[in-house]
NUDO-52765 format. One record per residue (C-alpha): residue in three letters; x, y, z. Coordinates in steps of 0.001 Angstrom, whole numbers, plus 500000, padded with zeros to 6 digits. Example, Ala and Ser with C-alpha at 12.3 -4.5 7.8 and 13.67 -1.06 7.14 Angstrom:
2
ALA512300495500507800
SER513670498940507140
! end
This chain:
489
UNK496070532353482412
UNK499869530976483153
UNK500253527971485518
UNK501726528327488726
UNK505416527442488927
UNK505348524317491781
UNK507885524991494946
UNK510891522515495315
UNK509186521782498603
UNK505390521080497226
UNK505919517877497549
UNK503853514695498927
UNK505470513015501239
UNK507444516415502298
UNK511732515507502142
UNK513502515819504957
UNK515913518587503633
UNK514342521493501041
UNK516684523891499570
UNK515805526007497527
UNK517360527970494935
UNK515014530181492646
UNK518293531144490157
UNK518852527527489469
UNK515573526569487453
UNK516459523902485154
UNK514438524711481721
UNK512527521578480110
UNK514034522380476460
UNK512967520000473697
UNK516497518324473976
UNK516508517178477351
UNK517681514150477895
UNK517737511598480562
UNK521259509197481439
UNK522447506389483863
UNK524283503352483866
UNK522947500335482595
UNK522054499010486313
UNK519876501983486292
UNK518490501513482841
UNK514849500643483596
UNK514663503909485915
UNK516014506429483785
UNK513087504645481373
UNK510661505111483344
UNK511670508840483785
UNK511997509142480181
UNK508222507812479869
UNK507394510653482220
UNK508878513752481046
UNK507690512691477778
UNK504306512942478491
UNK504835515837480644
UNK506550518254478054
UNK505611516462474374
UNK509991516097473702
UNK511726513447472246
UNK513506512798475552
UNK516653510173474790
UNK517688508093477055
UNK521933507483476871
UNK524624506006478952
UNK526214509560479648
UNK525867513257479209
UNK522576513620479971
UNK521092516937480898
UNK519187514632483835
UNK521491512215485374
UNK520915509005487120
UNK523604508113489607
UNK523880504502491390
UNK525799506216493978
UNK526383507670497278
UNK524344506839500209
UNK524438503342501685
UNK520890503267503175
UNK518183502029501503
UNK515493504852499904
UNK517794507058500619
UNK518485509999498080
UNK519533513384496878
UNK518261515688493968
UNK520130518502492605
UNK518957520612490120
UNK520619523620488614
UNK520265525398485216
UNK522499522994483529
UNK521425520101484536
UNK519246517780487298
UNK521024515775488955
UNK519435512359491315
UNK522053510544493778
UNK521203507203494955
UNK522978504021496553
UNK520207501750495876
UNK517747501302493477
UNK514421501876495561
UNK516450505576496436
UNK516394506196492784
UNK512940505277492361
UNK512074507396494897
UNK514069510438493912
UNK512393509994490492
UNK509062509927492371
UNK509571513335494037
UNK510886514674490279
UNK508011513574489054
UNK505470515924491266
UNK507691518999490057
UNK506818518769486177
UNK504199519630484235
UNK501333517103484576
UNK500630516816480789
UNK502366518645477639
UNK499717521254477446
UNK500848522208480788
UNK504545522594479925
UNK503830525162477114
UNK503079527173480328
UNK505724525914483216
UNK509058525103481192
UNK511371524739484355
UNK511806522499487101
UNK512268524598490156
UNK516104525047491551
UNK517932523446494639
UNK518776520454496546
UNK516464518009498047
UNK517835515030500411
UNK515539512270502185
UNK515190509545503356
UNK512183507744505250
UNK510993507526508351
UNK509662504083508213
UNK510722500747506281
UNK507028499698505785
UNK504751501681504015
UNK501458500069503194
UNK498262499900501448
UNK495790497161501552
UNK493163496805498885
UNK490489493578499496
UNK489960491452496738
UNK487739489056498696
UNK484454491320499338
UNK484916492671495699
UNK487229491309493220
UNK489253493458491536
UNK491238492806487933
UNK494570492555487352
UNK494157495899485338
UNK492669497674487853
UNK495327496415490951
UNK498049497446488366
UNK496338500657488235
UNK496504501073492219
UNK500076499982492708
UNK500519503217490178
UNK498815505367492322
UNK500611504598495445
UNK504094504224494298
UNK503729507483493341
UNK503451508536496770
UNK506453506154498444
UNK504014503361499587
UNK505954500595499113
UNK504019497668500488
UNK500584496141498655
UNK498987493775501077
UNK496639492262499304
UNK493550490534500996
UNK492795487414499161
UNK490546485468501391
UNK487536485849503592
UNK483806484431504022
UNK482799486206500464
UNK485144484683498240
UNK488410483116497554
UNK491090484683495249
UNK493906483031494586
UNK494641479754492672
UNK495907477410495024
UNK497016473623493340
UNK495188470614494716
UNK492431472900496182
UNK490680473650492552
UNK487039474432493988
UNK488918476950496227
UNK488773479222493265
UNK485690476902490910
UNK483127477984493361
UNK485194480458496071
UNK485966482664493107
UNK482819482292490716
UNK480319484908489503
UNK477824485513492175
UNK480850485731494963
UNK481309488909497018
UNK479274490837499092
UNK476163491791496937
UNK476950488709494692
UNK478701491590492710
UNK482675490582492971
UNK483163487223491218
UNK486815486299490211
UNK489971485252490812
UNK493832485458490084
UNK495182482032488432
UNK498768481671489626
UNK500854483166486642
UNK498344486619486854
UNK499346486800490524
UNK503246486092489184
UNK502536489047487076
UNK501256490865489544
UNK504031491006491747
UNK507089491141489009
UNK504800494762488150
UNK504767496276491716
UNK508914494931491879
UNK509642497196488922
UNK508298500181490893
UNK509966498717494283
UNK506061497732495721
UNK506344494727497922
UNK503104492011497617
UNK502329491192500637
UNK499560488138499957
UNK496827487565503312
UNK495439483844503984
UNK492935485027506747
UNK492637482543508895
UNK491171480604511496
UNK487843482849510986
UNK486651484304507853
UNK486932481309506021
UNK483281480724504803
UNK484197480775501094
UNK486577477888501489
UNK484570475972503418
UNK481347476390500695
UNK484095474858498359
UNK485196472024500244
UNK482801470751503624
UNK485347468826505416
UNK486719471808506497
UNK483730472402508913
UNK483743470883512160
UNK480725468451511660
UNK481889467841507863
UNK478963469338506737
UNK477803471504503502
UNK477881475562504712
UNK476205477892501957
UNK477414481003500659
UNK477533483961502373
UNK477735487855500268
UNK476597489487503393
UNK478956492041504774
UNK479057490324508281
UNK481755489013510454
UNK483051486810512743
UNK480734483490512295
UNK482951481237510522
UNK486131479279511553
UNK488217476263511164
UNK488247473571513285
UNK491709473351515781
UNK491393469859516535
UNK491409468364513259
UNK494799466911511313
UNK492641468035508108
UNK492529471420508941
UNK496407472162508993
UNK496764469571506223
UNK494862472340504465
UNK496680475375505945
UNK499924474140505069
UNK498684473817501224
UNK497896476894501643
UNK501049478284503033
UNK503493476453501119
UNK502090477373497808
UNK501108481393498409
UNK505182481335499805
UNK506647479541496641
UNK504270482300494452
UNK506372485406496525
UNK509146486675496683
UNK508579489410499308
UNK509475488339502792
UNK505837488650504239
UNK503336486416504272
UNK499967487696506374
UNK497917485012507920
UNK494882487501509342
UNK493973486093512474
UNK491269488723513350
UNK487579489023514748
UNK487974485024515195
UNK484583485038517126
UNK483513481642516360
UNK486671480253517028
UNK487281479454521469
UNK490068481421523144
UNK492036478254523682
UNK491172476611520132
UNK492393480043518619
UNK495913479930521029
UNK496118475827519448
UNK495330476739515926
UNK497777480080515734
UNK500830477914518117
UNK500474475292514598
UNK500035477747511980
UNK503084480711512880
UNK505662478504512234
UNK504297477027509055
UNK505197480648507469
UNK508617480800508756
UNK509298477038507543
UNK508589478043503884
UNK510889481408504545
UNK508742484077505048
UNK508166486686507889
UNK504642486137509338
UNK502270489183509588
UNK498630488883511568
UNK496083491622512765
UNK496450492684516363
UNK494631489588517757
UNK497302486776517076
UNK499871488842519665
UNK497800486621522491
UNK499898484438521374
UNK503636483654522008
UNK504792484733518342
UNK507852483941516524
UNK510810486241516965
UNK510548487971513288
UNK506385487741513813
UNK504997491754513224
UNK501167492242514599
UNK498943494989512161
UNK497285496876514927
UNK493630498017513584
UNK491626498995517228
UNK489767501879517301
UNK489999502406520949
UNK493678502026522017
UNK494196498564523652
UNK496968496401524788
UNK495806493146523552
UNK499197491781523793
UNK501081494059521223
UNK502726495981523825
UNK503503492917525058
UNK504979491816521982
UNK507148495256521407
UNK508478494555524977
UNK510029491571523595
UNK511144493019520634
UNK508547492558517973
UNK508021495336515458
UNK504229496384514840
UNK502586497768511892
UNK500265500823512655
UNK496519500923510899
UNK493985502292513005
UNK490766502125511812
UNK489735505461513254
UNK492864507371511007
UNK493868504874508507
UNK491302502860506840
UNK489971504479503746
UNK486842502852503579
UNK485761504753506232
UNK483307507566505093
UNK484530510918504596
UNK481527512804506317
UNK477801511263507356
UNK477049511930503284
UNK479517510206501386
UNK477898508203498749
UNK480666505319499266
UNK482204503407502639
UNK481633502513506153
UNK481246504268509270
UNK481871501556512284
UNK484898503508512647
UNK483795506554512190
UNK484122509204509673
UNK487642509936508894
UNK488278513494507384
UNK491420514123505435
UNK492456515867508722
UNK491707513288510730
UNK493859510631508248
UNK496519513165508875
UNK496504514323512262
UNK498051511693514162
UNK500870510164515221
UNK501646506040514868
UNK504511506157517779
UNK502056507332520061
UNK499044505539519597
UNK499248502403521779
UNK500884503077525007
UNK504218500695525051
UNK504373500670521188
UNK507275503796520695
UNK509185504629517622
UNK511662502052517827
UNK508888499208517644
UNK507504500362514925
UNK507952498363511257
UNK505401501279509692
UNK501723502086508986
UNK499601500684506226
UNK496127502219504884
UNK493811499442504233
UNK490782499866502288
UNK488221497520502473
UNK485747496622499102
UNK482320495816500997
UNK480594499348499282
UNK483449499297495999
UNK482829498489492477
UNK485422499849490073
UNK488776502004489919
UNK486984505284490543
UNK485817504340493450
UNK489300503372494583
UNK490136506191493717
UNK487472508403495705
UNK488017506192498905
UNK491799506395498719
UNK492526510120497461
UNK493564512009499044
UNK493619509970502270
UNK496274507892501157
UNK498639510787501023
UNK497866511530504644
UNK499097508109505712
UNK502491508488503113
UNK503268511472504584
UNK502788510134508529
UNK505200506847506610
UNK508041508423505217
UNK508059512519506352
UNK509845513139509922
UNK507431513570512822
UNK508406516972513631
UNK508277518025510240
UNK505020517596509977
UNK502370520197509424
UNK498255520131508705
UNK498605523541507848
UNK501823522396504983
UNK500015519755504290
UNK496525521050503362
UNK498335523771500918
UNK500660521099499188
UNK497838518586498843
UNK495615521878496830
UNK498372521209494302
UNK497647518227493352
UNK493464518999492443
UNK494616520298488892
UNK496859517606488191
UNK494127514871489058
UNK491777516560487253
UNK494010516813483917
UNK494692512916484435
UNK491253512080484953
UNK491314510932488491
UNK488149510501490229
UNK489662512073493701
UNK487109513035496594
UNK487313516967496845
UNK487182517367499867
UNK485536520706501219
UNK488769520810503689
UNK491224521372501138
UNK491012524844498992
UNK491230522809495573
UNK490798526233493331
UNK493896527222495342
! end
């Protein structure tokens, strides 16, 4: 049976601006080729890499006259890009490198997924596509605290999602389970914070020394994925206070928790030693990235007192923006008067001001993740063998059909920074199961990111996302199937 030629437009996230042309099909011949100039080198590479494996040629990469040409050229916003492909030749238009990447991205979904598959479908489909996003921020969180994952395996997700324009990786390093990131002069941070036995279950030991977490974040720059590193802070701090007593109020020993519950631990406000700490902290996570975030948590602080939670965050914002980085918090740290450049992560399930509206009045931008739409732990239907349900079970639908600009009453369009998909590792062991949480979820909240608000369509949506079952399943990915998507097409 012959594959199914894929539509310019059957695409995830959907451009702004589909035209197609069905006389124009550019034919994958074995001497394709792939050309830019050499400030485009590593992304006409990491084209090259892909048609190779999707058609089996040779595919050359040269400074000029290929028959799929890289241009550094032509729009002056950022992600912004054009792709034109004809029967001589394809053709991707960008003024910065992130628009390249992302024109490559959207390439990418139109050929074959393997060379077996492009013995059947030889052409790339005709026409012009032009885009550009929505939203600056695009995010995805994965927790390394409740379940440790391997430098591998994150390397692994920041594949998956830069496939799909998510361009931020907030990773969440910290909480009561364990402690993930080397931090010099605090050695039992990681010693005992990220030991075996750490994690909920006892089943997530590990940690990142410093040059893995370099590596990490020179890996997501090459495919234009911001790290965006969380300290969570003043509560869910358990694991650091196991490793080092003083940090408890009384100065005494705390033992380990790998219990999935929240809210019991905190620092103490009124102690020098505590933002002697922090500042550690801070300082060092900053020097280690060179994104401009840096997210300091703040939430479900129950332990900590309204007023020692307003002292502690008044100390701790500007500790971020005095080793140059733009501080990000969950919803609960806009009770506080924030920094100008300060961005809240709104998470609620029921919509509540808790001071973000607030904050957008004043000119704050907010980052969008409610639980009830966005988090991919959350459990697909009352029998999904993985995740949560606090939330609620979220449906592919129900990841899709929603809007971030009218969520929270006050918070419009224009205060938005973006939406992020976290996915919490309390019920996660390995890649797959990344994989089943996130897919196809995560495309939902790309789409919502980067594709125009009235463009949007479940109906468009469901169809395209059908596409992508055979491709998955040819690469091996362990994707939920979801009985509201027609995989068999």
């Amino acid at each position: 049976m012959r594959a199914t030629l894929r539509r310019l437009g059957d695409v995830i996230p959907l451009p702004v601006s589909v035209r197609p042309d069905p006389a124009a099909n550019f034919h994958l011949s074995p001497t394709v080729s792939v050309s830019a100039a050499p400030e485009a080198a590593d992304i006409a590479e990491q084209l090259a890499q892909l048609l190779r494996r999707a058609t089996g040629h040779p595919v050359p990469v040269t400074r000029d006259g290929g028959s799929i040409r890289i241009l550094l050229e032509g729009y002056d916003k950022n992600e912004a890009y054009r792709i034109d492909i004809t029967a001589e030749s394809v053709t991707l238009r960008a003024g910065t490198g992130s628009g390249l990447f992302a024109a490559v991205q959207t390439l990418r979904q139109l050929l074959p997924a393997e060379a077996a598959e492009a013995a059947e479908i030889e052409v790339v489909p005709g026409g012009t596509i032009e885009d550009e996003p929505r939203f600056a921020y695009r995010g995805a969180m994965l927790d390394l605290a409740r379940h440790f994952f391997t430098p591998a395996e994150i390397r692994s997700y920041i594949d998956t999602i830069a496939q799909f324009k998510i361009n931020h990786l907030h990773l969440h390093l910290t909480d009561d389970q364990g402690w993930r990131l080397e931090i010099p002069g605090w050695p039992r941070l990681t010693e005992i914070g990220g030991a075996e036995g750490t994690g909920v279950d006892g089943a997530g030991g590990g940690f990142l020394t410093r040059p893995e977490y370099a590596d990490l974040v020179a890996y997501a720059e090459r495919r234009f994925v911001t790290i965006v590193p969380e300290i969570d802070l003043p509560g869910h701090v358990n694991a650091a206070q196991v490793a080092y007593p003083e940090l408890t109020c009384d100065g005494e020993p705390v033992g380990p928790r790998t219990d999935a519950e929240v809210g019991y631990s905190s620092l103490c406000a009124n102690r020098e030693e505590t933002y002697a700490f922090v500042e550690d902290v801070i300082r060092e996570v900053a020097a280690l990235t060179p994104g401009p975030f840096l997210h300091i948590g703040g939430d479900e602080a129950f332990s900590t007192p309204p007023e020692d939670y307003r002292t502690f965050l008044t100390r701790v914002l500007p500790m971020v923006g005095k080793y140059g980085k733009r501080v990000v918090g969950w919803h609960e740290m806009a009770a506080v008067d924030l920094p100008p450049t300060a961005v809240p992560q709104y998470w609620r399930v029921e919509p509540a001001d808790d001071g973000v509206a607030r904050a957008a009045r004043t000119g704050h931008q907010v980052i969008m993740s409610p639980a009830d739409r966005s988090y991919l732990d959350m459990k697909y239907d009352k029998d999904s063998p993985l995740g949560l349900d606090w939330a609620g079970v979220v449906g592919v639908e129900r990841s899709y059909d929603w809007d971030p600009a009218v969520r929270l009453p006050g918070v419009g369009e224009e205060s938005l920074l973006g939406v992020e998909a976290p996915l919490w590792s309390e019920t996660l062991r390995s890649v797959a199961d990344i994989e089943f949480m996130a897919l196809p979820r995560l495309l939902a909240i790309a789409e919502i990111g980067w594709t125009p608000r009235a463009a949007r369509d479940w109906s468009s949506f469901r169809a395209r996302l059908a596409g992508f079952g055979p491709r998955w399943t040819a690469e091996g990915v362990n994707f939920h199937r979801s009985p509201e998507i027609d995989w068999e097409g």
